[in-house]
mmCIF file of the C-alpha atoms, coordinates in Angstrom:
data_MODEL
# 
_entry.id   MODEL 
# 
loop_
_atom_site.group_PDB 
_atom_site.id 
_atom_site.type_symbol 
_atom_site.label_atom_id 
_atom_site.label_alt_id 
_atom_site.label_comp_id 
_atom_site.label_asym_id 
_atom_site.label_entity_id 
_atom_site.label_seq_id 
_atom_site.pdbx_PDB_ins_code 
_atom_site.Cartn_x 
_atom_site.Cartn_y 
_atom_site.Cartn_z 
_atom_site.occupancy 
_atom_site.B_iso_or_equiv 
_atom_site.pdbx_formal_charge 
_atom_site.auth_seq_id 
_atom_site.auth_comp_id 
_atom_site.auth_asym_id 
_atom_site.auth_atom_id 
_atom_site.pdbx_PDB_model_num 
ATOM 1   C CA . UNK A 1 1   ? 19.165 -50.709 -39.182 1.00 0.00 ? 1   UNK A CA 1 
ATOM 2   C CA . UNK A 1 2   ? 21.304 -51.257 -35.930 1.00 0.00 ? 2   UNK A CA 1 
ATOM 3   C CA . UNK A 1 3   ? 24.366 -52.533 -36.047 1.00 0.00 ? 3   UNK A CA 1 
ATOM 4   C CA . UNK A 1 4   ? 26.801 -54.090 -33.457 1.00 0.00 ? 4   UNK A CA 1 
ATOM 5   C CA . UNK A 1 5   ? 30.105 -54.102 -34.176 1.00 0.00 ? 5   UNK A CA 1 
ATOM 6   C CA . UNK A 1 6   ? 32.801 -55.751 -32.056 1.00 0.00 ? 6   UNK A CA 1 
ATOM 7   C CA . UNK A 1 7   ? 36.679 -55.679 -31.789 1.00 0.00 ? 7   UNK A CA 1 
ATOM 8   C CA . UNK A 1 8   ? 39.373 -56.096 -29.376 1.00 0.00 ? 8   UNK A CA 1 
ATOM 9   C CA . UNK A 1 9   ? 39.331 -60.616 -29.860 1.00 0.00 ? 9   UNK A CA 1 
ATOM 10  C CA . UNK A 1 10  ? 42.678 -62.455 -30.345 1.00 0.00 ? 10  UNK A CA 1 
ATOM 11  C CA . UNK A 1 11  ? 45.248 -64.515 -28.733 1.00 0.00 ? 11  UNK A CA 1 
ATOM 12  C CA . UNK A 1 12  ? 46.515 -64.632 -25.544 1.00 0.00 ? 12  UNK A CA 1 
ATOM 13  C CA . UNK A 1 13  ? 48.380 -66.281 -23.025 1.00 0.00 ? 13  UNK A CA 1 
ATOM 14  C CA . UNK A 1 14  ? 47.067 -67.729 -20.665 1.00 0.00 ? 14  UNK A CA 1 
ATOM 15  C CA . UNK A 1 15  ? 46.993 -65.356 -17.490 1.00 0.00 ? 15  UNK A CA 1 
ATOM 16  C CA . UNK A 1 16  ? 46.706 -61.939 -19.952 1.00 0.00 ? 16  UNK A CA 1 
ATOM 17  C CA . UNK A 1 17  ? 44.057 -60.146 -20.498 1.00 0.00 ? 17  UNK A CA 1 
ATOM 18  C CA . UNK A 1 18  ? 41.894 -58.622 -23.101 1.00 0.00 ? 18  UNK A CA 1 
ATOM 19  C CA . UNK A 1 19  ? 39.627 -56.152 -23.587 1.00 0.00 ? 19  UNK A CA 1 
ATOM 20  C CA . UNK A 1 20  ? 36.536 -56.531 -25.746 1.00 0.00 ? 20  UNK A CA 1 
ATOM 21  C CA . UNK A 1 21  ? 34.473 -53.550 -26.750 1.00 0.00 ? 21  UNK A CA 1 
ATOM 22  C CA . UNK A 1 22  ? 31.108 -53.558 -29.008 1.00 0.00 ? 22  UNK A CA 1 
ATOM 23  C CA . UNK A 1 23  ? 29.513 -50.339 -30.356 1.00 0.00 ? 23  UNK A CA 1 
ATOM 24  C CA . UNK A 1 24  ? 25.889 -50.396 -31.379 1.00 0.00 ? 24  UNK A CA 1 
ATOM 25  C CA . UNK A 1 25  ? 24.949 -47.951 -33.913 1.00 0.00 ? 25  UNK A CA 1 
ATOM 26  C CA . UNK A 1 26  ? 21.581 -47.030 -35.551 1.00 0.00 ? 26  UNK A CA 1 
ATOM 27  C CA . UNK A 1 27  ? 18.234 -45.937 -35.138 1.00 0.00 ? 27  UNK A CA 1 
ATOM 28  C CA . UNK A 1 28  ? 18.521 -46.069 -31.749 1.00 0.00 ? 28  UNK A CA 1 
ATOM 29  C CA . UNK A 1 29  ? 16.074 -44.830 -29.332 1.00 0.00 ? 29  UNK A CA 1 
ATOM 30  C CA . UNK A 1 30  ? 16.797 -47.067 -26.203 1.00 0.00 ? 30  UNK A CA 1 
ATOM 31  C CA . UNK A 1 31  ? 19.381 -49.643 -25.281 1.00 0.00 ? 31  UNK A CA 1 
ATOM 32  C CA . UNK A 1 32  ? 17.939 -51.858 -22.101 1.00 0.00 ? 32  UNK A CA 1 
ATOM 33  C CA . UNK A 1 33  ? 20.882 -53.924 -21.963 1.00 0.00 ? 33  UNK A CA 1 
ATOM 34  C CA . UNK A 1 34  ? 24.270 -55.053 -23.509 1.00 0.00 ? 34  UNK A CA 1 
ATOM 35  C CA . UNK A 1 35  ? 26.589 -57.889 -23.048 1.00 0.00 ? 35  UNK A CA 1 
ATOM 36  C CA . UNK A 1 36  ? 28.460 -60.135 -24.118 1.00 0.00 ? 36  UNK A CA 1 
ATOM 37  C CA . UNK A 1 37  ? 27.480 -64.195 -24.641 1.00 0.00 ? 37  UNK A CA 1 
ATOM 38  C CA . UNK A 1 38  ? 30.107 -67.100 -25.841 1.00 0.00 ? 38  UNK A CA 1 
ATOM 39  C CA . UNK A 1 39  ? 30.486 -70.322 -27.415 1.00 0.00 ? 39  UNK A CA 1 
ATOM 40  C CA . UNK A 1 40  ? 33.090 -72.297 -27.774 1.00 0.00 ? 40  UNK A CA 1 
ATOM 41  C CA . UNK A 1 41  ? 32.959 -75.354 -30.223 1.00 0.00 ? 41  UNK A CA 1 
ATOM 42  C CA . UNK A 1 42  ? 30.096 -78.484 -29.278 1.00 0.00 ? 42  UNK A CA 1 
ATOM 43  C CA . UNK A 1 43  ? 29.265 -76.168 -26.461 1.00 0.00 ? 43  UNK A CA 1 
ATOM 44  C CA . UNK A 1 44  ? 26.143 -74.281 -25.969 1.00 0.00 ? 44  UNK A CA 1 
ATOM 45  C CA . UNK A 1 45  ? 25.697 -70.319 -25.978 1.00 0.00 ? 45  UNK A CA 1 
ATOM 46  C CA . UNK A 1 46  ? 26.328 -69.319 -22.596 1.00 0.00 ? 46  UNK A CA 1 
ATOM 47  C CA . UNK A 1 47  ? 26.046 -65.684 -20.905 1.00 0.00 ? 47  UNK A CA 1 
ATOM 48  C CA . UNK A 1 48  ? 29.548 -64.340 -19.852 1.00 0.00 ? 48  UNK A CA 1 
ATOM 49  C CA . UNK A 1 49  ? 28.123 -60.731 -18.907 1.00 0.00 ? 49  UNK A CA 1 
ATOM 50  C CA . UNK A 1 50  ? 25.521 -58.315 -19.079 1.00 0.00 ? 50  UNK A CA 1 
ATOM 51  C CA . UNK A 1 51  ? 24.773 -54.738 -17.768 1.00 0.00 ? 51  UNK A CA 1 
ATOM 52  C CA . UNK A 1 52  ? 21.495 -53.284 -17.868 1.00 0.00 ? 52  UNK A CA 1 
ATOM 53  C CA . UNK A 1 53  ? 20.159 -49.478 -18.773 1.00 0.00 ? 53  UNK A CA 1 
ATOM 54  C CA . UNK A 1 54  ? 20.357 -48.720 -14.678 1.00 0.00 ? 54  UNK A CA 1 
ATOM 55  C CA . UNK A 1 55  ? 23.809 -49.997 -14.478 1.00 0.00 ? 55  UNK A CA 1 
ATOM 56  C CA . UNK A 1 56  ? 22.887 -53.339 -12.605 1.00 0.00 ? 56  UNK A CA 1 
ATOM 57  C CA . UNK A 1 57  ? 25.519 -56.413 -13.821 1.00 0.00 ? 57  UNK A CA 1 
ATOM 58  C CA . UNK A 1 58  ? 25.287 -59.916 -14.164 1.00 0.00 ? 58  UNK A CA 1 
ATOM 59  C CA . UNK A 1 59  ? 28.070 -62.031 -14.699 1.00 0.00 ? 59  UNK A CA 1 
ATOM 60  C CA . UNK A 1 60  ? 28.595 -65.972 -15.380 1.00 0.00 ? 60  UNK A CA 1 
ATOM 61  C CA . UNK A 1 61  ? 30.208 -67.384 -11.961 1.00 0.00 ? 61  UNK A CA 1 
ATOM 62  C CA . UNK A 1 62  ? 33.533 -68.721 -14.690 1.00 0.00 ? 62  UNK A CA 1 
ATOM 63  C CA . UNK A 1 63  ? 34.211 -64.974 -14.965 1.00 0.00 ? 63  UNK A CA 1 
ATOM 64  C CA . UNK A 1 64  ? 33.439 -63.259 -11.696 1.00 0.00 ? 64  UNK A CA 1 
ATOM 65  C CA . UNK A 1 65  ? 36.362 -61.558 -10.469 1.00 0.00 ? 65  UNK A CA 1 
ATOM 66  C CA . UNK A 1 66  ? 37.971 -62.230 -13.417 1.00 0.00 ? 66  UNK A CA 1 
ATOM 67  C CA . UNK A 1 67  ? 36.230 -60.080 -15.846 1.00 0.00 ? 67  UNK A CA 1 
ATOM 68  C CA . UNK A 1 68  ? 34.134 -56.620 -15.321 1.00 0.00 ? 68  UNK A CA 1 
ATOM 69  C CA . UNK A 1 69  ? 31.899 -55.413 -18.300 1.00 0.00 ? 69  UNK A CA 1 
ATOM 70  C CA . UNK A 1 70  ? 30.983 -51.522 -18.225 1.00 0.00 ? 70  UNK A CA 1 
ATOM 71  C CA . UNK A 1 71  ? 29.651 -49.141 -20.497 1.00 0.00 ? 71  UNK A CA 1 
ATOM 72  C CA . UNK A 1 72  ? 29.498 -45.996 -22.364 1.00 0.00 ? 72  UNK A CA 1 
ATOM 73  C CA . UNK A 1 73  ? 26.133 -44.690 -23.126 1.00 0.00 ? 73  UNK A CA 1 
ATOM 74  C CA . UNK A 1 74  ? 27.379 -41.789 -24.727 1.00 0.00 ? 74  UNK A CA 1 
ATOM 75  C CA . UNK A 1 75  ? 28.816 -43.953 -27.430 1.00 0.00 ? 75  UNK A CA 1 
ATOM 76  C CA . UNK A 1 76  ? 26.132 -46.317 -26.862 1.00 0.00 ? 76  UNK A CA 1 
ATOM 77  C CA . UNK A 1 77  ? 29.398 -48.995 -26.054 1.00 0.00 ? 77  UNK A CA 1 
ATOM 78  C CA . UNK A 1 78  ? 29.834 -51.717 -23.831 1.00 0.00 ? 78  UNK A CA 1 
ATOM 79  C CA . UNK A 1 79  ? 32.978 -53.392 -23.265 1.00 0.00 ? 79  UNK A CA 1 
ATOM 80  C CA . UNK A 1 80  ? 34.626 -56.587 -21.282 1.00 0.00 ? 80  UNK A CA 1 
ATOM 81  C CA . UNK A 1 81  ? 37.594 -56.469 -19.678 1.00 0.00 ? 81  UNK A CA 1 
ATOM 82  C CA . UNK A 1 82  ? 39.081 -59.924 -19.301 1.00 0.00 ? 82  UNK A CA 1 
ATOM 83  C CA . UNK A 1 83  ? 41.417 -60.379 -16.891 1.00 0.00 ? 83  UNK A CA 1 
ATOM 84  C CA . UNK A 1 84  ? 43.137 -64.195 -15.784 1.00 0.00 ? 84  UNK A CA 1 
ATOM 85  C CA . UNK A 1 85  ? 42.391 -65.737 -18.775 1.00 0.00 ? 85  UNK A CA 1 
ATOM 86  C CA . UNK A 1 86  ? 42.266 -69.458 -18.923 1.00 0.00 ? 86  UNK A CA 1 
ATOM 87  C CA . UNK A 1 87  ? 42.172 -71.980 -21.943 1.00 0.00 ? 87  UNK A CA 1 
ATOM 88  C CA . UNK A 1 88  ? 38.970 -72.413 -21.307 1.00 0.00 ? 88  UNK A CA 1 
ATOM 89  C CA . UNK A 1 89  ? 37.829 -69.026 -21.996 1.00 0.00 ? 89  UNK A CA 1 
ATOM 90  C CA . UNK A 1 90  ? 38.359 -69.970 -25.557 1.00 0.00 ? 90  UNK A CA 1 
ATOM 91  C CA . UNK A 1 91  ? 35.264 -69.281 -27.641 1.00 0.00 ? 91  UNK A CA 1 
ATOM 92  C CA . UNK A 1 92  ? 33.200 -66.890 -30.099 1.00 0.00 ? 92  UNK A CA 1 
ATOM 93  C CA . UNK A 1 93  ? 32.427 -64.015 -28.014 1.00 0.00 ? 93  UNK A CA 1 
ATOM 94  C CA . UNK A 1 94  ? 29.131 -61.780 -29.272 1.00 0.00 ? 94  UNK A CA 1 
ATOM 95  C CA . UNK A 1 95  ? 28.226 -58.535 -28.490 1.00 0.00 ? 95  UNK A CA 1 
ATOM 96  C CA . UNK A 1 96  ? 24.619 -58.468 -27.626 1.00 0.00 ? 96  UNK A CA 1 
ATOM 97  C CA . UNK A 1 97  ? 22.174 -55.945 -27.246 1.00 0.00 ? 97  UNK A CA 1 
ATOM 98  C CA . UNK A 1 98  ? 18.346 -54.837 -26.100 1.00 0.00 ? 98  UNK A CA 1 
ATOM 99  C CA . UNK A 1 99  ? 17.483 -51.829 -28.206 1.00 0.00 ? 99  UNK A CA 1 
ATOM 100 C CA . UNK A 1 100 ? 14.154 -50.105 -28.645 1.00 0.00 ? 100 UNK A CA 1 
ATOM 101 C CA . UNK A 1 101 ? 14.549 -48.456 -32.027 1.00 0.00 ? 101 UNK A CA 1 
ATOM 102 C CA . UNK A 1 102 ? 12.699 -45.855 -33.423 1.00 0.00 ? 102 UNK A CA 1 
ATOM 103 C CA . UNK A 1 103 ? 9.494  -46.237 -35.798 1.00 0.00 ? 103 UNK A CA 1 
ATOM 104 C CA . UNK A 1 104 ? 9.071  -42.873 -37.127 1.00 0.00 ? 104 UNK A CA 1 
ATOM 105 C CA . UNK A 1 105 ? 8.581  -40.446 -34.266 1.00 0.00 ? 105 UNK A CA 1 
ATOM 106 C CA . UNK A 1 106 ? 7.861  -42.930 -31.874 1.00 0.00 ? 106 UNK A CA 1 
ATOM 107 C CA . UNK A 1 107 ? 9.961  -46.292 -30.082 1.00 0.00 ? 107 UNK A CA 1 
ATOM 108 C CA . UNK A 1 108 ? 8.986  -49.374 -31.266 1.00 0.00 ? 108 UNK A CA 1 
ATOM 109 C CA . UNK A 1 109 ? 8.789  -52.319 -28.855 1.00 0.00 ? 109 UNK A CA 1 
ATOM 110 C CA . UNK A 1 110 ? 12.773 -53.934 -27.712 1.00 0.00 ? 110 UNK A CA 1 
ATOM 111 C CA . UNK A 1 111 ? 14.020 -56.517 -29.797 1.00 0.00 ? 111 UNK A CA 1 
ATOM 112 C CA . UNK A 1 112 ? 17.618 -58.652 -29.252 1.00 0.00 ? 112 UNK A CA 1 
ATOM 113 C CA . UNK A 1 113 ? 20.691 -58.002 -31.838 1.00 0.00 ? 113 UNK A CA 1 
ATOM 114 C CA . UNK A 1 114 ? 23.617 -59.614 -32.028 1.00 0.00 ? 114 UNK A CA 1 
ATOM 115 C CA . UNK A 1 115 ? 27.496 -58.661 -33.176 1.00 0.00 ? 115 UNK A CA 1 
ATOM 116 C CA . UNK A 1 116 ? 28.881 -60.689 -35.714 1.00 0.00 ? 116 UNK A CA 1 
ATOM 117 C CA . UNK A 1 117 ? 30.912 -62.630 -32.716 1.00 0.00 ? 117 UNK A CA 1 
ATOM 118 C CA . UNK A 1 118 ? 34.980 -62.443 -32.290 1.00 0.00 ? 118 UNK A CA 1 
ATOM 119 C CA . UNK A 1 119 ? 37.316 -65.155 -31.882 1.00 0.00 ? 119 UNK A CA 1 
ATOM 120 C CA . UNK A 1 120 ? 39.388 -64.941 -28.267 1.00 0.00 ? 120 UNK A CA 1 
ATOM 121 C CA . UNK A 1 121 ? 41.856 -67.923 -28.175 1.00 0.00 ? 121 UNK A CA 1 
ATOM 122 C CA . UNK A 1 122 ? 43.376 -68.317 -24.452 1.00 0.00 ? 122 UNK A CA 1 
ATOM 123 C CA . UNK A 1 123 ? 46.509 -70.717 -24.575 1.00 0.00 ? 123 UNK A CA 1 
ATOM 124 C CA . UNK A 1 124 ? 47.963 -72.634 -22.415 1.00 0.00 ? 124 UNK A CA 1 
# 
């Protein structure tokens, strides 16, 4: 039942910026963590950024100072900001989140959910 829903891919220039945000929605009783993972073509999956329930952040050392992730929880929203961009920034970005849903009346353990991923082309 929970959904993550994604916009704000495109193209760019390289040296713009974009802004990706991701919205979970659902029967949501907890999110642990949100982020945001890519992967460009005969590459693997690789973190870009996440940001945990106490605010903490990790980010992939291609992206630090480059791009900051935040959050809303009112909205239960997390977005990137992407600033710098370089060709090889290219990829399928995905939303991802660690939600505790409800079962009933009560949270059922965490489990990971993905967005449906968005295309950002950087060029050069």
């Amino acid at each position: 039942q929970v959904q993550l829903v994604e916009s704000g891919g495109g193209l760019v220039q390289a040296g713009g910026s974009l802004r990706l945000s991701c919205a979970a929605s659902g029967s949501i009783f907890s999110i642990n963590a949100m982020g945001w993972y890519r992967q460009a073509p005969g590459k693997q999956r690789e973190l870009v950024a996440t940001i945990t329930s106490g605010g903490a952040t990790n980010y992939a050392d291609s992206v630090k100072g480059r791009f900051t992730i935040s959050r809303d929880r009112a909205k239960n929203t997390v977005s990137l900001q992407m600033n710098s961009l370089k060709p090889e920034d290219t990829a399928v970005y995905c939303c991802y989140a660690y939600i505790l849903t409800w079962y009933e009346t009560v949270p059922a353990d965490g489990l990971d959910y993905w967005g449906q991923g968005t295309q950002v082309t950087v060029s050069s």
